[in-house]
FILUM-981383 format. One record per residue (C-alpha): residue number from 1; z, y, x; chain. Coordinates in steps of 0.05 Angstrom, whole numbers, plus 5000, padded with zeros to 4 digits. Layout:
BEGIN
R   pos     zz     yy     xx   unit
R   NUM      Z      Y      X      A
...
***
This chain:
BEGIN
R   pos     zz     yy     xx   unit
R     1   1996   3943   6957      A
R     2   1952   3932   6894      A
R     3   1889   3970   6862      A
R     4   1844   3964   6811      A
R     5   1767   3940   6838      A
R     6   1738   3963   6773      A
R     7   1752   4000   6712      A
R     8   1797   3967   6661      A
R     9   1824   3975   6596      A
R    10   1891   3956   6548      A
R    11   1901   3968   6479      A
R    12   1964   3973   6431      A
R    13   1993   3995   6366      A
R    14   2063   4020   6356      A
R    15   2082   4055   6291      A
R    16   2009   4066   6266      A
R    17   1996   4094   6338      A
R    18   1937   4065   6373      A
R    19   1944   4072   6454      A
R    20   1882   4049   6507      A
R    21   1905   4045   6575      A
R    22   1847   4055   6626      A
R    23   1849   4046   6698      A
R    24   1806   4051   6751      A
R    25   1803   4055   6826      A
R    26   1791   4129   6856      A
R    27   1783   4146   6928      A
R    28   1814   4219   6916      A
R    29   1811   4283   6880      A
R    30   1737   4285   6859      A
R    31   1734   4210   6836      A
R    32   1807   4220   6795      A
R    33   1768   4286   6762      A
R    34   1701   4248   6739      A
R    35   1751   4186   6717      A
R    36   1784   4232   6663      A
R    37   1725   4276   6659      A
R    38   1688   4207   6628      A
R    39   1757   4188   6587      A
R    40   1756   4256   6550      A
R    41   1684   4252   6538      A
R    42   1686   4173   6509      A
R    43   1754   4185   6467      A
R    44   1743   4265   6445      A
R    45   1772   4250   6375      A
R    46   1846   4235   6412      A
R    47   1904   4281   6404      A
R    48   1934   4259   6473      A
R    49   1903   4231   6548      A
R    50   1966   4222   6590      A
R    51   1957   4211   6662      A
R    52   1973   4190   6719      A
R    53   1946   4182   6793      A
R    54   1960   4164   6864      A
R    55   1923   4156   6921      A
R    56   1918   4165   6998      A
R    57   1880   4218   7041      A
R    58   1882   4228   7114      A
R    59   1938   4185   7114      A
R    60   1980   4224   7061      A
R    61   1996   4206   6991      A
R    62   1985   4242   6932      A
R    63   2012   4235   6864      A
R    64   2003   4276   6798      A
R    65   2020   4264   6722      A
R    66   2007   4297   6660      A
R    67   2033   4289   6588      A
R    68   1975   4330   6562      A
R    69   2014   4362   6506      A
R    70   2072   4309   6488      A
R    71   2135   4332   6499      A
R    72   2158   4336   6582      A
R    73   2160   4280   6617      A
R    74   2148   4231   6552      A
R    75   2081   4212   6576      A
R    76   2058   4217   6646      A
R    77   2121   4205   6681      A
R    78   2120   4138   6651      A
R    79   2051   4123   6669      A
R    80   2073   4146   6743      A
R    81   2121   4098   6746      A
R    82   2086   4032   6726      A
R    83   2032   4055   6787      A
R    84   2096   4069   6835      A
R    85   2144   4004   6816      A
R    86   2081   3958   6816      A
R    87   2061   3985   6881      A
R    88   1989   4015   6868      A
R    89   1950   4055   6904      A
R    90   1885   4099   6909      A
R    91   1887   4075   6822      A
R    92   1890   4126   6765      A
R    93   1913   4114   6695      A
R    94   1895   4146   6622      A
R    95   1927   4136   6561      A
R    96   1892   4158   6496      A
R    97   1933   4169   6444      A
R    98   1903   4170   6371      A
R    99   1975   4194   6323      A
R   100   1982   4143   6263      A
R   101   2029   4191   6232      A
R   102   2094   4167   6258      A
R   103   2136   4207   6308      A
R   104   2159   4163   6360      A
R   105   2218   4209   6382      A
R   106   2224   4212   6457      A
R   107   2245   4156   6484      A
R   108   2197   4122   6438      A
R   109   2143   4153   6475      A
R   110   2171   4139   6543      A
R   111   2169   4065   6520      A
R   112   2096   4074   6487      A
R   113   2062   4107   6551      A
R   114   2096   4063   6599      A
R   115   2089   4006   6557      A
R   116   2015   4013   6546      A
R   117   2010   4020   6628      A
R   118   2037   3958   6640      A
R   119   1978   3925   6601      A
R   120   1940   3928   6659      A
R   121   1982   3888   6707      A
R   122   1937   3828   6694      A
R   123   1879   3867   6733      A
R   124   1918   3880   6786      A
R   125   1882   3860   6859      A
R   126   1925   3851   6918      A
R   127   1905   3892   6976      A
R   128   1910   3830   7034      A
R   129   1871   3852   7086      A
R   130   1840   3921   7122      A
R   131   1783   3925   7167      A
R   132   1730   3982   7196      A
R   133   1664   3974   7191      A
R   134   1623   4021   7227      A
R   135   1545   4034   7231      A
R   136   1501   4086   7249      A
R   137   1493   4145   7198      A
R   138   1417   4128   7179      A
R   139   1443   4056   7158      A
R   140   1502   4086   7111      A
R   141   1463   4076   7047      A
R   142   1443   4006   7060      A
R   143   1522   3997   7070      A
R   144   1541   4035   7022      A
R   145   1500   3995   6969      A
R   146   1533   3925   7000      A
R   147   1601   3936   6993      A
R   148   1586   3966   6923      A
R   149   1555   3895   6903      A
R   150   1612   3863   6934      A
R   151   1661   3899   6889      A
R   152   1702   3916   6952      A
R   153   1751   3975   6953      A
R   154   1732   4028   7021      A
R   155   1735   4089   7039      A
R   156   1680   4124   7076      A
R   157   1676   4175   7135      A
R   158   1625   4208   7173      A
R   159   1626   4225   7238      A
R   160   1579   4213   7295      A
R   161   1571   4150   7265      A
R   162   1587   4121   7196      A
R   163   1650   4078   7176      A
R   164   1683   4052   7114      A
R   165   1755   4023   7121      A
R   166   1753   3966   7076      A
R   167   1808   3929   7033      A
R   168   1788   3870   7022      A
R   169   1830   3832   6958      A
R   170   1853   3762   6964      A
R   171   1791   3728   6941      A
R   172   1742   3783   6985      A
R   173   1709   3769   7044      A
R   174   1653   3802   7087      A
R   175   1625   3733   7109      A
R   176   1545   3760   7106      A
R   177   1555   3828   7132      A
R   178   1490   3866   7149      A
R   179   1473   3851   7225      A
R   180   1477   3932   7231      A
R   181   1539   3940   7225      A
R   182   1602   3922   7272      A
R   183   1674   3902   7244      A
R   184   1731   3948   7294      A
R   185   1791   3902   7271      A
***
């Protein structure tokens, strides 16, 4: 499995058409709505954001497109499935669309939106290993604001006590890991 550990962009032009990929990693619903929240404010002048997302949630996935006014399934599907051949996961994708006065036709646009997707294999980060990290509640900040420095992908739950499952890419590792915290393999 592969993510994205930060926020990162592509750009083309096809027939006067400019496309900008953007991907980023989300941890569900809320994150995926303040990703394109921030896309539509930054590119407001665009006549199309296509997207895509996927990601997992008490252990079930969830997957959603949108063509966001291009004709059905010309836009988002495509975007869909770059993220679902290339294996990706808890990752959503935008892709502005500013019209150079050219119509692409269809399948011009299912080449164009997937296309501009696939820009962002090269920031790809393989997902190699998972662990739980667990601490008590008052410490959650302090952990929180570690594993943001380190860049690592988690997910966080609270309970009695705080943990974050981590994935941890190839060139990750948790070597200095605050002493108040315990690692449940």
């Amino acid at each position: 499995m592969k993510t994205f550990n930060k926020e990162v962009m592509g750009e083309c032009v096809i027939k006067k058409s400019r496309f900008i990929a953007i991907g980023r990693h989300i941890r569900g619903e809320a994150d995926f709505e303040a990703f394109i929240a921030d896309v539509r404010g930054r590119y407001s002048d665009a006549r199309h954001i296509a997207y895509a997302y996927r990601f997992t949630l008490d252990n079930q996935v969830y997957q959603k497109s949108s063509d966001d006014g291009e004709p059905s399934g010309t836009a988002g599907k495509p975007i869909l499935n770059i993220i679902l051949a290339d294996d990706l996961m808890d990752v959503a994708v935008a892709v502005v669309r500013y019209f150079g006065g050219i119509k692409l036709g269809a399948s011009g646009l299912i080449r164009a939106y997937g296309g501009s997707a696939k820009l962002l294999r090269e920031f790809y980060e393989e997902i190699t290993k998972s662990i739980k990290v667990v601490c008590e509640v008052r410490f959650a900040d302090r952990l929180i604001r570690y594993l943001d420095s380190l860049g690592v992908v988690y997910t966080k739950l609270f309970g009695q006590e705080f943990e974050a499952q981590i994935e941890l890419g190839s060139n990750q590792n948790l070597d200095n890991l605050p002493d108040f915290c315990r690692v449940i393999e």
